[in-house]
C-alpha positions as CSV (number, residue, x, y, z in Angstrom):
1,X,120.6,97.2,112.8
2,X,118.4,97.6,115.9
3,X,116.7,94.4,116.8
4,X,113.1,95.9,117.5
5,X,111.5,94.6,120.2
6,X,108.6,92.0,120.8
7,X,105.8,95.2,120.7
8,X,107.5,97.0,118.3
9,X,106.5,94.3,115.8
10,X,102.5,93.9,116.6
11,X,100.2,95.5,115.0
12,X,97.0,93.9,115.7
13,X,94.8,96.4,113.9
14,X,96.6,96.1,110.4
15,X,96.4,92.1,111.1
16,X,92.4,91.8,111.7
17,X,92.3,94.2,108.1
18,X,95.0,91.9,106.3
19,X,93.7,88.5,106.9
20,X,90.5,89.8,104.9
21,X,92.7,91.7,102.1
22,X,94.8,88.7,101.5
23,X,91.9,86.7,101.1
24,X,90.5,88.7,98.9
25,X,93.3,89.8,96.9
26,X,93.8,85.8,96.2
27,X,90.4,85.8,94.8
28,X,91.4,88.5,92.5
29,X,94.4,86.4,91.3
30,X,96.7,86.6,94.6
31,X,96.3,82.6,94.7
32,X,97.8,81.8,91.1
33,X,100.6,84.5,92.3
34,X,101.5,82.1,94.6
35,X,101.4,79.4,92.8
36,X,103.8,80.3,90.8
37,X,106.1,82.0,93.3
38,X,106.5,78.5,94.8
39,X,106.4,76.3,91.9
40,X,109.2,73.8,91.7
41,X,110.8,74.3,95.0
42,X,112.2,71.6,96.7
43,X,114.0,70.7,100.4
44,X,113.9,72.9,103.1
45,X,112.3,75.8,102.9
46,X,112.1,79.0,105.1
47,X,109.5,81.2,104.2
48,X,109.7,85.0,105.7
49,X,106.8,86.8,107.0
50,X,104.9,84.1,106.1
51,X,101.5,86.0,107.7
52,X,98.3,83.9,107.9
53,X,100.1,80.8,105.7
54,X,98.2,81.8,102.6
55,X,101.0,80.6,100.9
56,X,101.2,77.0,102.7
57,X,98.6,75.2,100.1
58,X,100.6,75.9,97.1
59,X,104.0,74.2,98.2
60,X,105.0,71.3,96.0
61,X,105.4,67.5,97.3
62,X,109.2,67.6,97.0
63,X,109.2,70.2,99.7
64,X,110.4,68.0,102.8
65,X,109.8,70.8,105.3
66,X,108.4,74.7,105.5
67,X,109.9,77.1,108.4
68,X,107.6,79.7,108.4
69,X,108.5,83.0,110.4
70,X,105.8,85.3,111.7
71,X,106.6,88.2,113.9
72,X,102.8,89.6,114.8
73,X,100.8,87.3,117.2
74,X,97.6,87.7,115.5
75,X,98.8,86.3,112.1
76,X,101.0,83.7,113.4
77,X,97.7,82.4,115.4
78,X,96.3,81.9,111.9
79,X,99.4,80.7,110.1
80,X,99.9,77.6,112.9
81,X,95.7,77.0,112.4
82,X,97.0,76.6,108.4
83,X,99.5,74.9,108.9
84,X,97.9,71.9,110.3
85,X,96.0,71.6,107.3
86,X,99.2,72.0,104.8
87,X,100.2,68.9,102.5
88,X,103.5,69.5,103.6
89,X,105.1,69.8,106.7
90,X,105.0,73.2,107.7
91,X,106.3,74.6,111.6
92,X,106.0,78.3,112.4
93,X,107.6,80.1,114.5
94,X,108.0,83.6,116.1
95,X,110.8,85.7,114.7
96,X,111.9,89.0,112.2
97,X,113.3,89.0,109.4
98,X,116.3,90.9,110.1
99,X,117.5,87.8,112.8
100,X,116.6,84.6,110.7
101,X,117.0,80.8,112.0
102,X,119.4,78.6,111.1
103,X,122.9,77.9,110.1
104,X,124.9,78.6,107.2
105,X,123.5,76.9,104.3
106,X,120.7,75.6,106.3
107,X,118.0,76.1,103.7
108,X,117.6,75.1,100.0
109,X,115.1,77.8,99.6
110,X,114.0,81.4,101.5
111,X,110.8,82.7,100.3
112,X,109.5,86.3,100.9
113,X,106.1,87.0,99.7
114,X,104.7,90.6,100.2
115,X,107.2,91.1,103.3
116,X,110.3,93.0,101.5
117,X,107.6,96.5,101.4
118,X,107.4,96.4,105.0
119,X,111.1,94.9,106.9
120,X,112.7,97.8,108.7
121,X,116.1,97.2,106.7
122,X,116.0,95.3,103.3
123,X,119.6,95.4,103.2
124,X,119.6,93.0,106.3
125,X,117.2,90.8,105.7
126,X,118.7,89.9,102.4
127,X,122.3,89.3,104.3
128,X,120.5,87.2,106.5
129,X,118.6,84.7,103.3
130,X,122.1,84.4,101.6
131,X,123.5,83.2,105.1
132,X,120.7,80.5,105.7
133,X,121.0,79.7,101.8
134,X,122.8,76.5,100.8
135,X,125.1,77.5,97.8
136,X,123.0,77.7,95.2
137,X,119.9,77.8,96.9
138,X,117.3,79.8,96.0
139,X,115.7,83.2,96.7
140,X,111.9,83.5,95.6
141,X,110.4,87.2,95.8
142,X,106.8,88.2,95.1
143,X,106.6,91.8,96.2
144,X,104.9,94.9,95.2
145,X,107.4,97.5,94.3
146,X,108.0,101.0,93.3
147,X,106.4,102.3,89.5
148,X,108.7,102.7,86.7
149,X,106.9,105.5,85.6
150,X,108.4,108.9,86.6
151,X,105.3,110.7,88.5
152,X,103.7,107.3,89.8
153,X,107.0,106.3,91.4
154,X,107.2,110.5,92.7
155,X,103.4,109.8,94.4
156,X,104.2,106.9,95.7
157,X,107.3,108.5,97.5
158,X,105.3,111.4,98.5
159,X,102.3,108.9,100.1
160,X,105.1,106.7,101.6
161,X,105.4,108.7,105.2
162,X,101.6,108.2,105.6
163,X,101.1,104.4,104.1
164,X,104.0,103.2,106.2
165,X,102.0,104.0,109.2
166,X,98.7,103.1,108.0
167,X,100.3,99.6,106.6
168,X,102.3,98.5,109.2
169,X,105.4,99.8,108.1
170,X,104.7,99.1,104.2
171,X,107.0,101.2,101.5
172,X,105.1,101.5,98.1
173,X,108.1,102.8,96.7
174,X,111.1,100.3,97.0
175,X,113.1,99.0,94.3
176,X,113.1,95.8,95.7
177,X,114.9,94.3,92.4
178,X,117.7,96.5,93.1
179,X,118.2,95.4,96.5
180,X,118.4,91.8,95.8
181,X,120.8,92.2,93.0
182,X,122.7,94.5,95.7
183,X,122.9,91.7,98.4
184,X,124.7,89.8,96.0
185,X,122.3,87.3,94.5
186,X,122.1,86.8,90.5
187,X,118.2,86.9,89.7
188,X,117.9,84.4,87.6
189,X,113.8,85.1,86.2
190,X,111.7,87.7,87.1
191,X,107.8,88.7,86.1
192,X,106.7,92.2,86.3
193,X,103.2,93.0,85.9
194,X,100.6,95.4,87.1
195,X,97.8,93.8,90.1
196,X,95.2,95.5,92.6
197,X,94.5,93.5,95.4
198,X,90.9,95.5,96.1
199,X,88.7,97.0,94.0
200,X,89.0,99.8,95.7
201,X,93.3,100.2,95.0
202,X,94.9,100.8,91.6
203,X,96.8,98.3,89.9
204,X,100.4,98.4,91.2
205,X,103.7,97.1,90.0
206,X,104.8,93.3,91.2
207,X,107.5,91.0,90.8
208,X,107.3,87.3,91.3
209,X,111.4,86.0,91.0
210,X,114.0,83.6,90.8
211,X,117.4,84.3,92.3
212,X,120.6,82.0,93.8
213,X,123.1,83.2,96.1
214,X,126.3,84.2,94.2
């Protein structure tokens, strides 16, 4: 895998629109999403793509710290303002998902929350959780992914070319449930259920998961 560079992974534009989307789609039931996605965790955590920290308020007490990675500059900006407001300790830092922090088994817990869509390389950012993974640790996914449905999942391939660009590198079409079982960890609980973060979007396919490294 090509690291990309510093510039490759800002995208200012997208970030000023998302911190108002994600807002908005917690509103809409983004924030009990989360809640759930994080629910019972406990240790170290590293969360991946973590954007503006949306995701900081809902980690449980028995967390004893949150790495939170952010590669665009904008978002991180407002993930370290969250961060100092978290009920857990919670350091961010610059970094992709395809180079993670850490040691083996350095982490009870890796957390990607509506990142998987948009890494350049699923495949290796999954090798690189199960590395920083304690045995046994635990993989938590919430993600939007491709439609079951034969001619949704065929428009969402066909729109793919033009969201990616519009999105910041966003896939509506991955089968991110595949992927994680391909990396070689057992998914041990998984939701599906339709969700439209706007008002203005159809309801999409999501997952919110549970799976330890084999």
């Amino acid at each position: 895998m090509t690291t990309p560079t510093r510039q490759e992974l800002q995208h200012p534009r997208f970030a000023h629109q998302y911190l108002k989307l994600a807002a908005e789609a917690d509103r809409r039931g983004g924030a009990d999403h989360r809640r759930r996605l994080l629910d019972g965790l406990t240790g170290r955590v590293l969360e991946v793509g973590a954007g503006q920290g949306r995701n900081f308020p809902h980690y449980p007490d028995n967390v004893t710290e949150v790495v939170a990675l952010e590669p665009d500059d904008t978002l991180r900006a407002a993930a370290e303002r969250a961060a100092a407001e978290a009920r857990v300790p919670v350091v961010v830092r610059p970094g992709h998902a395809g180079q993670l922090p850490g040691e083996e088994g350095e982490f009870d817990a890796v957390v990607f929350s509506l990142v998987l869509c948009s890494v350049p390389d699923q495949a290796a950012a999954l090798a690189e959780a199960a590395r920083v993974l304690r045995p046994g640790g635990q993989l938590r996914f919430y993600e939007h992914v491709r439609s079951p449905h034969r001619l949704l999942g065929l428009l969402e391939d066909a729109i793919t070319p033009l969201w990616r660009r519009l999105g910041a590198g966003c896939h509506p079409n991955r089968d991110t449930e595949a992927a994680i079982r391909a990396a070689g960890f057992t998914i041990e609980a998984v939701d599906r259920f339709g969700f439209a973060f706007s008002p203005l979007v159809p309801r999409t396919p999501h997952l919110i998961g549970t799976a330890t490294r084999s």
